[in-house]
VEXKE-854953 format. One record per atom (N, C-alpha, C): x, y, z. Coordinates in steps of 0.05 Angstrom, whole numbers, padded with zeros to 5 digits, always signed. Last residue first. Example, Ala and Ser with C-alpha at 12.3 -4.5 7.8 and 13.67 -1.06 7.14 Angstrom:
2
+00257-00045+00142+00273-00021+00143+00258+00001+00157+00264-00114+00156+00246-00090+00156+00264-00066+00156
This chain:
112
+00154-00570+00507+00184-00575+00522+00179-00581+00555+00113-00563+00474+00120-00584+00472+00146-00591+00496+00117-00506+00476+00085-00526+00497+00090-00552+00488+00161-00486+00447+00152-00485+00481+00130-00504+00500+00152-00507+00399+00170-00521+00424+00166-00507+00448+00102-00470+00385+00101-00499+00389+00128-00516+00405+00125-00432+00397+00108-00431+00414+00098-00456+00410+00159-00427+00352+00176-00418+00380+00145-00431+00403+00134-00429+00314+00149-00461+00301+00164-00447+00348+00106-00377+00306+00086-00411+00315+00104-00428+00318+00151-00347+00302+00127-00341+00329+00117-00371+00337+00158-00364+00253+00176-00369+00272+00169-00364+00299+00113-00351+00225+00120-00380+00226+00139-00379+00241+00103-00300+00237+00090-00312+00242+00096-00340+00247+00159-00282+00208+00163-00275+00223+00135-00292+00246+00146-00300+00147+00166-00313+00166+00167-00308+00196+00100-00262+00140+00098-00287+00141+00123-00302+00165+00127-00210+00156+00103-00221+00163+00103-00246+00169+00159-00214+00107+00173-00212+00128+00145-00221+00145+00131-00226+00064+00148-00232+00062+00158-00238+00091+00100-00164+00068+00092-00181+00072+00099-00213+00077+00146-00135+00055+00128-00129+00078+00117-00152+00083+00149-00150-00007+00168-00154+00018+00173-00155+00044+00109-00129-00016+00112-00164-00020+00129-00168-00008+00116-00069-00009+00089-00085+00003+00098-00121+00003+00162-00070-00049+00170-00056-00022+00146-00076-00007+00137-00079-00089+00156-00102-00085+00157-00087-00062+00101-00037-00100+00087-00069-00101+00110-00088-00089+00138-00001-00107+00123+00009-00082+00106-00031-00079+00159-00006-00150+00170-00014-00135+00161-00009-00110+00119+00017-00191+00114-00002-00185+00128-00016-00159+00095+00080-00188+00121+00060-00178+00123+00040-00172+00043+00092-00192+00058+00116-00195+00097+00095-00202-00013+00057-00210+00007+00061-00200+00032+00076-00201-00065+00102-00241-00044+00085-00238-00025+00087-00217-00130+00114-00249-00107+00118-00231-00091+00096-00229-00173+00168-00291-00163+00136-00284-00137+00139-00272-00232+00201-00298-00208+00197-00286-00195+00162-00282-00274+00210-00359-00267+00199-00327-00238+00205-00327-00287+00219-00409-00292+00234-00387-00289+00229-00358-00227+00209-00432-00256+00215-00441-00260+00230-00412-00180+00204-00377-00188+00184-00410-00214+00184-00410-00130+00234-00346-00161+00233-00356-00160+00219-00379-00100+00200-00298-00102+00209-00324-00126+00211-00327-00056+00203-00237-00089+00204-00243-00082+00214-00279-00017+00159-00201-00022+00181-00220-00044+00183-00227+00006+00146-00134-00005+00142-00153+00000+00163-00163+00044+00163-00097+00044+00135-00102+00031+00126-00119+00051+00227-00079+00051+00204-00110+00063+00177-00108+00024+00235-00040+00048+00227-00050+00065+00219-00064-00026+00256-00066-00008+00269-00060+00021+00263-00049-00050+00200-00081-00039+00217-00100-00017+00248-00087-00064+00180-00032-00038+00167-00043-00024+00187-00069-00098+00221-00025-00074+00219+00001-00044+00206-00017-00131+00214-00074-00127+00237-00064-00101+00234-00048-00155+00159-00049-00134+00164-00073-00124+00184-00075-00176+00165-00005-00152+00151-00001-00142+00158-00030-00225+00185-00022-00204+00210-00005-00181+00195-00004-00246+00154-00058-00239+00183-00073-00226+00188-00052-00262+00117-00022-00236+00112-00044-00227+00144-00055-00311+00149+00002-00287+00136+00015-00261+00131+00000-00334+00155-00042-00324+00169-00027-00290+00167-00009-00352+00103-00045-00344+00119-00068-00325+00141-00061-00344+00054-00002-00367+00072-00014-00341+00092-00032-00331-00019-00023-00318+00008-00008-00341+00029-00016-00308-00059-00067-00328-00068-00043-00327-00030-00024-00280-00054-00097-00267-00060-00069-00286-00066-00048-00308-00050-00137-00292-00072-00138-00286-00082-00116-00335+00002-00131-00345-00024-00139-00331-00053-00124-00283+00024-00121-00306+00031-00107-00322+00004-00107-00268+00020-00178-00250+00011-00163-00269+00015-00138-00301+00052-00202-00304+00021-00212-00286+00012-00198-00305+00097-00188-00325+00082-00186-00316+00051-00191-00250+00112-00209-00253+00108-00174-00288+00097-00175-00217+00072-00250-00226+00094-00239-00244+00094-00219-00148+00036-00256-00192+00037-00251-00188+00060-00249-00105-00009-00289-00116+00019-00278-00153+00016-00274-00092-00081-00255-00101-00049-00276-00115-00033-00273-00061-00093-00210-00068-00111-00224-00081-00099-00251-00047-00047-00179-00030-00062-00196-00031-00078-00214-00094-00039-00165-00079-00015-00176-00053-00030-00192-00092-00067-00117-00117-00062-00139-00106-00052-00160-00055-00041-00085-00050-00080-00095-00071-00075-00127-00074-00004-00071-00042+00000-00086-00044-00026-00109-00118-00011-00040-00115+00004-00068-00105-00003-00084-00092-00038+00000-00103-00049-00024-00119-00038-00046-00067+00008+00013-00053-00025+00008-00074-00038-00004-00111+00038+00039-00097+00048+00015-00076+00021-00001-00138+00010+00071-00152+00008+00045-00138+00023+00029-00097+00010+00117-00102-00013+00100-00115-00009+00074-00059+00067+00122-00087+00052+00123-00090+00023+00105+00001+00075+00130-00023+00073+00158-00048+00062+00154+00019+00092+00066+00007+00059+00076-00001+00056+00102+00023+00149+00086+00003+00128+00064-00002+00098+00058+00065+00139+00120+00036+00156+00129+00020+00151+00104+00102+00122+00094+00102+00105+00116+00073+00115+00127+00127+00159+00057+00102+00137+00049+00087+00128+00066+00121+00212+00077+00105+00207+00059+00099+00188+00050+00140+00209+00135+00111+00234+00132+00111+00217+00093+00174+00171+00131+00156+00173+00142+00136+00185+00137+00219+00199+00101+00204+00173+00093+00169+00160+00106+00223+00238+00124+00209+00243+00095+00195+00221+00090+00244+00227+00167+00219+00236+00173+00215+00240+00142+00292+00195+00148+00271+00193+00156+00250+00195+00170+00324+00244+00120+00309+00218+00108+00293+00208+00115+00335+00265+00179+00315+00286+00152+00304+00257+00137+00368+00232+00189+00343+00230+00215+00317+00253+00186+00402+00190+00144+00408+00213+00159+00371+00219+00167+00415+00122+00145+00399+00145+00133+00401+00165+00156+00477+00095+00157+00453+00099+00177+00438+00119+00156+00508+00056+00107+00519+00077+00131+00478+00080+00127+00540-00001+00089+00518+00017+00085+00517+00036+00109
């Protein structure tokens, strides 16, 4: 596998790597996976002011990490790629192990 060229990643960066910076967009995403809402009822859900979700969806929609459909008179927002859910579980994935090898290093240390 050869090195992504330095353009790749500032794209990667300026567009996903700068929409997941916020946590309440990750758990948009997560929200978002489980089925489409629209932004009151995802507002609701998340516990979050209304507002607030309207500008994170907005950010994720301009990278399209999501999609917005109209159905009647509301807006509803799907996940754009689902593989954006396995990219996060994988993130997370790494997290974990990386915690348990922190704890399993700092328990033989204060045991040694």
């Amino acid at each position: 596998m050869s090195l992504p060229r330095i353009e790749e990643i500032n794209l990667l960066h300026a567009n996903i790597c700068s929409a997941l910076a916020e946590p309440k967009r990750i758990l948009i995403l997560y929200a978002l996976n489980e089925r489409p809402w629209n932004v009151s009822t995802l507002a609701e859900f998340l516990g979050v002011p209304q507002p607030t979700v309207s500008r994170h969806l907005r950010i994720l929609r301009y990278q399209s990490l999501v999609v917005a459909e109209r159905e009647g008179s509301s807006v509803v927002y799907y996940i754009a790629d689902l593989r954006i859910i396995e990219v996060l579980e994988t993130m997370r994935q790494i997290l974990y192990d990386s915690n348990a090898q922190r704890s399993a290093l700092l328990q033989t240390g204060m045991t040694a």
